[in-house]
N, C-alpha and C positions, 0 to 999 in steps of 0.2 A: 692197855686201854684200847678199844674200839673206836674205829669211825664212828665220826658223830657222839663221841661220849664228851664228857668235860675235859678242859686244858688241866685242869689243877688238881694237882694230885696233896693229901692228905698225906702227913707224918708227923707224929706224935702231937695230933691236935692240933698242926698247925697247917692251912694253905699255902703251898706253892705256885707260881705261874708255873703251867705246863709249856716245854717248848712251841709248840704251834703260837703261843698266845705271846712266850715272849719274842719269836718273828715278826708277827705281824704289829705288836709294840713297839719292835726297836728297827724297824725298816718300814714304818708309817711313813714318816718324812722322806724316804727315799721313793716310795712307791707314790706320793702325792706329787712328786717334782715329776718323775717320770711321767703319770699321767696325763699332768700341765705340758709338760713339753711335746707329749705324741699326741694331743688333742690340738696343735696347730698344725697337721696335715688331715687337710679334709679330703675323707675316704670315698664322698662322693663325685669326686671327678677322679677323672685317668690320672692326673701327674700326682695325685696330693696320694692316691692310695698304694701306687707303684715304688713313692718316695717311704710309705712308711713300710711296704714290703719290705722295700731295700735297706731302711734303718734295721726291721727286726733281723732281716739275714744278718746284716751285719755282727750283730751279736751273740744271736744262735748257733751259728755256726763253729764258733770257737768253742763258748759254751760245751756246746753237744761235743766235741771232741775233747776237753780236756776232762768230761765227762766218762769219755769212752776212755780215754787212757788211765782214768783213775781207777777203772773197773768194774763202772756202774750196773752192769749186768751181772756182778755176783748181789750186791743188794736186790735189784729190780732183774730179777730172771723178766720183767714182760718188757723190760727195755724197751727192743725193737718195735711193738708196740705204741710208744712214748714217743721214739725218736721222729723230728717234724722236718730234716733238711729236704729231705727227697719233696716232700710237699711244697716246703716255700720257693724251691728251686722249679716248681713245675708252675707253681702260680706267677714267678719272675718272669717264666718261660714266657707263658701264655700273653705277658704282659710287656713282651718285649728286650727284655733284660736279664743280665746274669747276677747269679748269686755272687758273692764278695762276701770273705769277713772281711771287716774293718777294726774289729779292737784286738788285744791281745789278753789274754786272761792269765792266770799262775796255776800251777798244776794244783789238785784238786786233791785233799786229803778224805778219807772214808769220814769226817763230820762235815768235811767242804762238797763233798757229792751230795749231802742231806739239804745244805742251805743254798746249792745252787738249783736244786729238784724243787726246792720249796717256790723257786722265784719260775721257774718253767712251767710247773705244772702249774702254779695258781693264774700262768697267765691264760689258760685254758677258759678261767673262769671269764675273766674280761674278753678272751674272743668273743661270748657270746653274745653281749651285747657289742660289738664290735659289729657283729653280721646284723644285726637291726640296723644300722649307720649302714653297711655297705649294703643293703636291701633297698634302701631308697637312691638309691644310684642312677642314674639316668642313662649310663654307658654300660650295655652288655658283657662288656669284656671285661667289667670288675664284678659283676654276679660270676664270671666263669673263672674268677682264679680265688677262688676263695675255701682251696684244699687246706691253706696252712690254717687259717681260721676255723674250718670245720673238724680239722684231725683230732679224733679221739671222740667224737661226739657221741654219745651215746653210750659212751661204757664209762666205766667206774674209774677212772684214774685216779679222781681226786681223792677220792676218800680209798682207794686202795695206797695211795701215796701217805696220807695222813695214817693211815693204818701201821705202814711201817718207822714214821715218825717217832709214834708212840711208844714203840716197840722199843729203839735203839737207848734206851737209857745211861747203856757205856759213853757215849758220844760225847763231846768237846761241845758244849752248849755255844762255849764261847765263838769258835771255830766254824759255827753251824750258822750263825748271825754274821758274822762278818761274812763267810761265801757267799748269802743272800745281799748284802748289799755290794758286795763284788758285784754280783748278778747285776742287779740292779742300775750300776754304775755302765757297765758294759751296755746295758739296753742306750741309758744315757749318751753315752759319747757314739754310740753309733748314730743315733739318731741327729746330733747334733754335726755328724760327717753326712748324712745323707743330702 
């Protein structure tokens, strides 16, 4: 299946939810709580945006490494590409502060590297409105850390991600939903340590 084509695939006359669709079905309420919860640091002042820097470190960080030991770069050869620490570590920089993880994640199997990719890459999508909020900022110094928010702009992650989604039909469905709300959880308790 192609980017941008439908979730559901057809067999023997009957519709199936395609994975993309049963993610975003079965990690709705986790992605809705998250949102509630990182929507009470406001991005427009220094401390509220510095604090949600430091919640996302918190859990990207792990993320991205137990990412990197599961061997996320034989799936995603563009990996390196993808990978955002260097970024949020340079906007902590700028803003005063060091990176930290804070949560601890469980090693990552080849269908737990698909559902924790799912929960990274689509928060690409909410950076961007994300930078509308930090656009109206009054303090200089949060237009100037705003690499982890911009990283990857402009090229195709998402749907080069959904692309290979589609692709792995061997994959642990089950396995691939539960790492996304691993993910998800991870975004949670860090934010709730920041």
């Amino acid at each position: 299946m192609l980017a941008g084509a439908s979730d559901v695939s057809t067999q023997v006359g009957r519709s199936f939810p395609g994975l993309r669709e049963r993610l975003r079905d079965e990690t709705a309420a986790a992605h809705r709580e998250l949102d509630a919860q990182l929507s009470s640091f406001d991005l427009t002042v220094f401390s509220g945006y510095r604090r949600f820097l430091q919640a996302s470190a918190g859990a990207l960080l792990p993320l991205e490494a137990a990412l990197d030991e599961a061997g996320v770069a034989r799936m995603f050869p563009d990996w390196p590409e993808r990978v955002r620490r260097a970024a949020i570590a340079a906007d902590l920089g700028r803003l005063g502060s060091a990176v930290q993880s804070t949560v601890s994640v469980p090693p990552l199997t080849r269908s737990g590297v698909l559902g924790t990719m799912y929960v990274l890459e689509g928060s690409r999508l909410g950076a961007k409105f994300l930078l509308k909020t930090v656009a109206d900022a009054g303090d200089p110094r949060i237009g100037e850390a705003t690499a982890y928010l911009n990283h990857g702009a402009g090229k195709r992650l998402w749907q080069s991600f959904l692309a290979r989604l589609a692709s792995e039909v061997a994959c642990d469905q089950e396995e691939v939903i539960e790492a996304a709300r691993i993910a998800f959880a991870a975004f949670e308790q860090a934010a709730d340590r920041a």
